[in-house]
Phi, psi and omega in degrees: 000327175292308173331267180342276174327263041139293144329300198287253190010306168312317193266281204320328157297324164297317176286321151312349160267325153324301194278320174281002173274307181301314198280299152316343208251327175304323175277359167282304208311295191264023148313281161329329180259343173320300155338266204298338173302280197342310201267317170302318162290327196281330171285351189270347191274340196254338176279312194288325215259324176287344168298324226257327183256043186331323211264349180285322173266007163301311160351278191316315192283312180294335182295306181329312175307305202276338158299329210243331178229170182302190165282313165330302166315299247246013188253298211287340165273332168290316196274348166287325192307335208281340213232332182283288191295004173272313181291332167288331163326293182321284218271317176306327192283271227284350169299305197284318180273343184267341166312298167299298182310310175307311169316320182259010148323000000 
């Protein structure tokens, strides 16, 4: 019976060196990719908080209008900017009561 222990003692050691070996090589493997997740999380993060600011990118989008085009351009591109964003308005409210309505099913 000691011989037996004595194996297992043996093999369990071994499997424990496989596995901290396995553990270093994972930990070279996702080096690398750490930066870029990094820079990838923070734009995604920078993507949910502009869904959340409609009127900070029209804001945005109209400076843009106004560097690049006329006054003319810059009437006709405000009013569209003004109308895409009353209709997505539209659809987030109905979006939002149809949610609520549903929850409470």
């Amino acid at each position: 019976m000691n011989e037996r222990l004595l194996e297992l003692r043996q093999r369990r050691g071994e499997l424990l060196g496989i596995i901290a070996a396995q553990r270093e090589t994972l930990t070279q493997s996702v080096a690398r990719w750490r930066y870029p997740l990094a820079i990838l999380d923070k734009a995604w993060s920078v993507t949910c908080y502009l869904r959340n600011q409609p009127l900070l990118v029209s804001a945005a989008v109209a400076l843009v209008v106004i560097r690049r085009r006329s006054l003319s351009g810059l009437l006709k591109w405000g009013l569209m900017v003004w109308r895409g964003y009353r209709y997505l308005a539209a659809i987030k409210s109905r979006l939002t009561t149809g949610e609520d309505s549903a929850q409470r099913l």
